[in-house]
N, C-alpha and C positions, 0 to 999 in steps of 0.2 A: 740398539742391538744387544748390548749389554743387556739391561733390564729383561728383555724378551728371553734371549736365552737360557736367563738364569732362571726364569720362571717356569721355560718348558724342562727345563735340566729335572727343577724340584716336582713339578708334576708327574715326571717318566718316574723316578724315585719313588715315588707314591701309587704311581700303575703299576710297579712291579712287587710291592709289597702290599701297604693295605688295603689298595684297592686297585686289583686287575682289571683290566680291562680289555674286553674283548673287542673285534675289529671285523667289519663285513665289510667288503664291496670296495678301499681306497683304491682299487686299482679304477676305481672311476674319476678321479679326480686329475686332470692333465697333470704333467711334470709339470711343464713349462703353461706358460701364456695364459691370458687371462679365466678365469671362471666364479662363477658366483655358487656361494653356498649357502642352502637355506635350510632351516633346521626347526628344531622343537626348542626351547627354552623350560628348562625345569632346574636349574641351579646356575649361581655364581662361578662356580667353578665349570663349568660345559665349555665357557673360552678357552681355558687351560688347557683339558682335556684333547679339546679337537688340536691343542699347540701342541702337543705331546703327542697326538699319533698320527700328524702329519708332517712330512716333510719340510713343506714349503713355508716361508715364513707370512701368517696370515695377517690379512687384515680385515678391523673391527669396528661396528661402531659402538661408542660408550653413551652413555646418557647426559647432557647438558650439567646438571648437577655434580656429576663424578669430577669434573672440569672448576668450578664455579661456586661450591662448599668452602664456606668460610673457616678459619682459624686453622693449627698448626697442623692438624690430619687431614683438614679439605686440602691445605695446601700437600702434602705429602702423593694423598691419592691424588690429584690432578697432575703432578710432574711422574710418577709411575705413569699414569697413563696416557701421558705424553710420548714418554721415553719407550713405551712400547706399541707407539705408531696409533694408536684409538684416533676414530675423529669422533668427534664430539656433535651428538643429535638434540635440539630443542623439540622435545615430544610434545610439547604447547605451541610451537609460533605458530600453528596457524599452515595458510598454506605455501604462504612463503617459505617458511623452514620447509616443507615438505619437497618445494621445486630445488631447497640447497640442497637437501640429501641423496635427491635424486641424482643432482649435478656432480656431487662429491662422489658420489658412489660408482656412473659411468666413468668419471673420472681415474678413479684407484684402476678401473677394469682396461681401460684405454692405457695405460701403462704397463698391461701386462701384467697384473700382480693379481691374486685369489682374493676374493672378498666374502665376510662369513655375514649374512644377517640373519637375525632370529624377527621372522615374520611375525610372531604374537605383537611383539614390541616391547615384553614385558613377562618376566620368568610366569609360567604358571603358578597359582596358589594354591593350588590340591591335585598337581598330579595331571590333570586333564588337558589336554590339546585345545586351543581356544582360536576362535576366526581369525586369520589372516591378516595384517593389514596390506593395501594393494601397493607402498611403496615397492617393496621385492619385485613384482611385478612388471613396475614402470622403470628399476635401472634395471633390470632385463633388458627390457622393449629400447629402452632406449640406448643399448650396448651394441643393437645391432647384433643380436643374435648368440652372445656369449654362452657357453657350456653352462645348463641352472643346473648344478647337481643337488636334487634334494638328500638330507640326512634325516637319523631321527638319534635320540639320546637317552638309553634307560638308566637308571639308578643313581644318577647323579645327585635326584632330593634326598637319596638318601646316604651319600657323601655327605654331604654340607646343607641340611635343612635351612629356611626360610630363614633369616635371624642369628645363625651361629657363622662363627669364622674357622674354627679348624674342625680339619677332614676327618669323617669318622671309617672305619672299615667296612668297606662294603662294594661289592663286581661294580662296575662301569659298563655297560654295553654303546658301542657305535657302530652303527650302519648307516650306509652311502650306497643311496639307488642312483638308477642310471640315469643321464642328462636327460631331462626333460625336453620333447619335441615339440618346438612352442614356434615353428615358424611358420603356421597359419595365423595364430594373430599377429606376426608383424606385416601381414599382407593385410589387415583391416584397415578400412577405411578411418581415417586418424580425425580428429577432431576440427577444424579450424584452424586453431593456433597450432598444428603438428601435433600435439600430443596425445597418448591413445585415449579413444572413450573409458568412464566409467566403467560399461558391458564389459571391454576390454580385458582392462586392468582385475573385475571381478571375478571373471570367466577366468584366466589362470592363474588369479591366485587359490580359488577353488581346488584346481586340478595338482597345484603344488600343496597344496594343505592335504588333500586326500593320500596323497604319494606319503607325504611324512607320517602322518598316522598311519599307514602299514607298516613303514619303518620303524616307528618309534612304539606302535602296540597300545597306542594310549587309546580314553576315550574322547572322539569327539564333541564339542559344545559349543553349537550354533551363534555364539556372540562374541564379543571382545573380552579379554582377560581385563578383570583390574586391577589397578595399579597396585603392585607390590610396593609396603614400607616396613623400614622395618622396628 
């Protein structure tokens, strides 16, 4: 808790001088009980951000690596992000790992608590909105109907570009549209094994990606982002 607060502390300190940040729509996000939040990804700092002009204390998932990076700064960033509640996603296992993130993620929501994922999977690398992937989708579906408040995030690349670590001056915009009314696909016919189809899973993460690019003002681009390094 420690970690967490000191780092939304030095972010508000940062919204209020070099880089403001303006605020549409939190009154969409419940006080209390569980809700999913799905977003645009265009900087490092967008985690911070959303910790700084929300209340609630969030949770995130970090990338398997952040966790798992060798010698004295992998160790360093893996016990931060520890200490500030991240779980840790393998973007490679396959689909195993996909059924764990799924699990983890109804999970954090079955508790009660706000969960933030950025659908790309992977900050954008020029700015642009990129395909969906359908996990966000399937811990929806599988939360049993939880609050999906889409977001979107402008200026943030131009906070903290691709490759650098401190913040440069520059507005922050955030906007939070209204929950998402997604309880005709939990009425669909579910797979087999329970879990929703394909169509399902691609049909609203469609309608949750179009929602964010109104929010977030970006262009659309009909494929996967790739992997940012840096």
């Amino acid at each position: 808790m420690l970690v967490y607060g000191t780092m939304r502390s030095l972010t508000r300190l940062a919204a209020g001088t070099i880089c403001p940040v303006s605020v549409e729509g939190a009154h969409h996000v419940p006080a209390t009980g569980p809700v999913l939040l799905a977003g645009n990804h265009l900087s490092g700092c967008d985690t911070f951000f959303l910790m700084a002009v929300l209340r609630r204390r969030l949770v995130f998932f970090g990338k398997h690596e952040y966790f798992h990076t060798p010698g004295l700064k992998g160790r360093a960033v893996a016990a931060t992000c520890a200490r500030m509640g991240f779980l840790p996603v393998d973007r490679r296992g396959g689909p195993a790992a996909a059924r764990a993130v799924v699990a983890h993620g109804a999970g954090v929501l079955r508790r009660g608590a706000p969960l933030v994922i950025y659908p790309e999977g992977t900050r954008s690398p020029d700015g642009r909105l990129y395909r969906g992937r359908p996990g966000t989708a399937a811990i929806a579906l599988a939360s049993g109907g939880v609050p999906l408040v889409p977001f979107g995030i402008a200026g943030t690349d131009r906070v903290q570009p691709i490759g650098r670590s401190l913040l440069r001056p520059h507005p922050v915009r955030i906007r939070f549209g209204r929950p998402l009314g997604y309880g005709a696909y939990l009425r669909r016919p579910a797979r087999p094994d329970g879990l929703p189809t394909s169509a399902t899973l691609r049909e609203l993460t469609l309608v949750l990606m179009d929602r964010v690019r109104e929010l977030s003002g970006q262009e659309y681009v009909d494929a996967f982002a790739p992997s940012v390094r840096r």
